[in-house]
N, C-alpha and C positions, 0 to 999 in steps of 0.2 A: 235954533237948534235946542235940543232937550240936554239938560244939566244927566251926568251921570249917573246922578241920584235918584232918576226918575223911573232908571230902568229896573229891573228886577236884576240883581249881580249876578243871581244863581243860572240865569237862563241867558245873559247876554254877555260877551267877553269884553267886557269896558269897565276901562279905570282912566282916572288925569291924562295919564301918562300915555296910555297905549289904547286902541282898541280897532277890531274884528274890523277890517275895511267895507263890509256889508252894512256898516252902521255906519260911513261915509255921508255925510249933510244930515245925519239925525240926529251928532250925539258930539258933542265937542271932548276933543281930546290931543295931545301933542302930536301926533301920531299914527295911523291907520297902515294894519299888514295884512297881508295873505296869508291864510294859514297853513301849514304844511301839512299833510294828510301820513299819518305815523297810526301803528296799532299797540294795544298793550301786549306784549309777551311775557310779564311775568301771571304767576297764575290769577294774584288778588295784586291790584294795584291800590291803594290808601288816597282820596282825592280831597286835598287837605284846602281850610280855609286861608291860608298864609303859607308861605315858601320856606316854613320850617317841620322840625321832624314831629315835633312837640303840640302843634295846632292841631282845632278841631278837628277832626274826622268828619267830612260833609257826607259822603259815601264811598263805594269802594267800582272803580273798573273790573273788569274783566278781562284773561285772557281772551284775547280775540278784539277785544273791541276796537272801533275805527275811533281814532282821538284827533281834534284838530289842534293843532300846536301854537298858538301864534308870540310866544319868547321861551326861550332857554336861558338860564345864566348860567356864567362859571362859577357858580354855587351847588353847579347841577339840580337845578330846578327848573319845572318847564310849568308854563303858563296856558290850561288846554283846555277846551270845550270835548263832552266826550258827544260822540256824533248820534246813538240813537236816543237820549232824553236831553239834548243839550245842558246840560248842566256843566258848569264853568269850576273851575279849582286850579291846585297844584298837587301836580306829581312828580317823582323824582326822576330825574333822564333815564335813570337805569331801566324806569320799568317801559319803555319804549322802544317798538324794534319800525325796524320797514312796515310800508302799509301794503304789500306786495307780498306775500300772494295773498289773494279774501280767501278768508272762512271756507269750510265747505260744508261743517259738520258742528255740530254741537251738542255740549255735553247733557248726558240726560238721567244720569245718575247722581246721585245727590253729591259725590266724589267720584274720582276716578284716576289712578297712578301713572304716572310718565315712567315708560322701561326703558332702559339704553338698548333693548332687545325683543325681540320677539319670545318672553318667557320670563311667567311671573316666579318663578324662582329667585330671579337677578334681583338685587336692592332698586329700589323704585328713587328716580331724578327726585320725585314732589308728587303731591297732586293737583289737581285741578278741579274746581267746584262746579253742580252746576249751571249753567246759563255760560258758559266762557265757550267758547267756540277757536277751531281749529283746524288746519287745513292736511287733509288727507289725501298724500303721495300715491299710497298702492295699500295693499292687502299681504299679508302674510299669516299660515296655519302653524302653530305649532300644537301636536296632541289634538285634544280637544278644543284650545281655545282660538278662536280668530282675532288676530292684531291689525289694529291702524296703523300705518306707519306713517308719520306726520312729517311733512317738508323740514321739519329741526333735523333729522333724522332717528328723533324716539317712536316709540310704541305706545297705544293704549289697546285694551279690551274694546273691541269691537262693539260689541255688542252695548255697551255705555254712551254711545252715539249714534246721533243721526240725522240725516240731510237737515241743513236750516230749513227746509217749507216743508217736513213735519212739527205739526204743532202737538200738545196735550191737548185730552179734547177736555178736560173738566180742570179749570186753573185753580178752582178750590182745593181740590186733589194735590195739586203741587204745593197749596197753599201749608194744606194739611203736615205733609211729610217732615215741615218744619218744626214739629210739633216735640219740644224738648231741646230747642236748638237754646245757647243760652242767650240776650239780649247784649247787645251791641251797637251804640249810638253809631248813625253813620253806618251800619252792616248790613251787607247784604247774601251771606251764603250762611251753608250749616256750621261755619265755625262761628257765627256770631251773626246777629240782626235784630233792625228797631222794628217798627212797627210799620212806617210806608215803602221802608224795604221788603217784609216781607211781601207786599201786596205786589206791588214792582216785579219780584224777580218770577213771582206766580203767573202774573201777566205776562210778562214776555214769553216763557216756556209755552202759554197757550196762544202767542201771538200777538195780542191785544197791543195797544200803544199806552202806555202809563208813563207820566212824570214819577220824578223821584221823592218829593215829601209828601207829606199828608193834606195839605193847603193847594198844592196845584191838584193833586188826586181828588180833593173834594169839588173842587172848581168844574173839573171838566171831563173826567171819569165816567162812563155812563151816564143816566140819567137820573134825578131827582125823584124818589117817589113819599107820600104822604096818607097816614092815616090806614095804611096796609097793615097785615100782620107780617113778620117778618118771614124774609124764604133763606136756604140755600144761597150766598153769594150775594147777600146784601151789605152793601159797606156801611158799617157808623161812622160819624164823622164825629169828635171833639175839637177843640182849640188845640192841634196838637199833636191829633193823635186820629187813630182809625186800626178798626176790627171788621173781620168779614164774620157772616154768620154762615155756620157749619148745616143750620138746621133753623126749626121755626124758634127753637129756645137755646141756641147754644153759640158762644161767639169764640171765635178763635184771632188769636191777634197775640204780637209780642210787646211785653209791657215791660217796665221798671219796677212795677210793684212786686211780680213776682221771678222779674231778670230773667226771664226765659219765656218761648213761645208756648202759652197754653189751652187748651178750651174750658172754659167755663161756662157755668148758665148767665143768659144776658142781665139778666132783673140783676146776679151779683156786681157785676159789672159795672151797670150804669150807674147803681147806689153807690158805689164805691168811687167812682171816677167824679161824680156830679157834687160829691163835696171837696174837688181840686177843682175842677171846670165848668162845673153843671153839666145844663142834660145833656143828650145828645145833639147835637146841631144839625146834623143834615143823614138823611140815608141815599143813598144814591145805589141804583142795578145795573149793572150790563148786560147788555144784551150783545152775547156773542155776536150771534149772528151779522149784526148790524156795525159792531166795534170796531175801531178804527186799527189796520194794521200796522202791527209793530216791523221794521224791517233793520236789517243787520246794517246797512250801509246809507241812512237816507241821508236826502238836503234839507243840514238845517237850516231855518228861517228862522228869521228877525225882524226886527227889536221886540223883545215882550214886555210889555209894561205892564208890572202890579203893583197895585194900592193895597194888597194884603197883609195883614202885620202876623207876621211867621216868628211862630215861637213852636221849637221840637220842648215837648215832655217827654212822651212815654210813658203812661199813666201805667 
């Protein structure tokens, strides 16, 4: 059986102590559970690298998302694989509700308000970012506007959602809207995000299946191409990091350098980054058409094992 250490942590729920009973005779450990199938209900959940408040920020859930659970302590910390990028962390119990009822809908504006009402007059619960997904009860008109009325029993603007199997058809597009959002290690909505978040959250709204760093993104993200000029929706890749291009000369991506999502011309770019990491490493395209589908609810698989040495910058 494989030592712990061989797996990738991020993608497989094993530690000493405890681990994912699907890794049962591949992976030594005290212990092997069934997970419990829970969703997130708060709107942004924080999915940290340790079971404190203070740790890394690895990425962030979403309302809606299907999480597998396999510990809680009475620390109120849970131990959870979130279900459609497998990516493994901790999250606080609080942000955990039933996995009953799925999704129906989700969100397609950049935000969007929770009403105790059918009427944006009333003070707004919060909002919800988005890519979070949500399950709608019935319909109600008020005036002009049409409300979702969501199984919580709140409201949202109608028109800010829509069925999970519409996609966007251009995820650059989505990629774009980000553009001014400020940078945020581990973020993935318009109140904050790094750089393979935003690729991440672009992809899913158009469907696509994306992991969540920049290193599995390079790995297996579309396909590799060389010696082309650059198009529309080609991804760079660094040690690190990664930007999509906007155009044949323009790269859009959120960085540390200037803490927020920007487009700039690529030649500044690569000059600028290639004296932290050199050049570029890889370009990689997707081909919608052919891209493998993102789904609200899949099975995940295991054990993954990488020999990658992952380091986040955010050039």
């Amino acid at each position: 059986m494989s030592a712990a250490g061989e797996f990738d942590r991020r993608l497989n729920a094993v530690r000493p102590d405890l681990a994912d009973e699907r890794l049962k005779g591949q992976v030594s450990a005290d212990r092997f559970v069934q997970a419990e199938r829970r969703r997130i209900r708060s709107a942004i959940a924080p999915l940290r690298r340790e079971p404190r408040p203070d740790a890394p920020l690895d990425t962030e859930a979403l309302a809606g998302d299907l999480i597998h659970v396999f510990e809680e302590t009475s620390e109120g910390w849970a131990w959870v694989q979130r279900a459609e990028d497998g990516y493994v962390g901790y999250v606080s119990s609080d942000e955990l509700g039933a996995a009953d009822p799925a999704p129906t809908h989700r969100v397609f504006a950049s935000a969007t308000f929770l009403f105790p009402g059918p009427d944006i007059k009333l003070p707004p619960l919060g909002s919800v970012p988005l890519g979070a997904t949500v399950a709608v009860a019935g319909e109600e008109e008020r005036g002009s506007v049409r409300f979702a009325r969501l199984d919580t029993g709140s409201f949202m603007v109608a028109r800010h959602l829509a069925p999970l199997d519409v996609v966007a058809p251009d995820w650059v597009s989505v990629a774009e809207s980000f553009i001014g959002t400020p940078y945020l290690w581990g973020g993935t909505t318009r109140f904050g995000i790094d750089c393979s978040g935003l690729i991440q959250i672009a992809c899913r709204m158009a469907g696509i299946a994306c992991l969540r760093d920049s290193d599995m993104q390079e790995a297996g993200l579309g396909t590799a191409v060389e010696g082309e000029a650059y198009q529309r929706g080609d991804l760079l890749f660094w040690p690190g990091h990664v930007g999509v291009m906007v155009d044949a000369g323009r790269l859009l991506h959120a960085n540390g350098h200037h803490m927020m999502t920007i487009v700039e011309p690529v030649e500044q770019a690569v000059a600028r980054i290639a004296n932290v990491a050199g050049p570029v490493r890889t370009v990689r395209r997707i081909d919608v058409a052919t891209a493998e589908r993102s789904v609200s609810d899949p099975v995940i698989e295991g054990p993954v094992i990488s020999s990658a040495s992952w380091t986040g910058v955010g050039y």
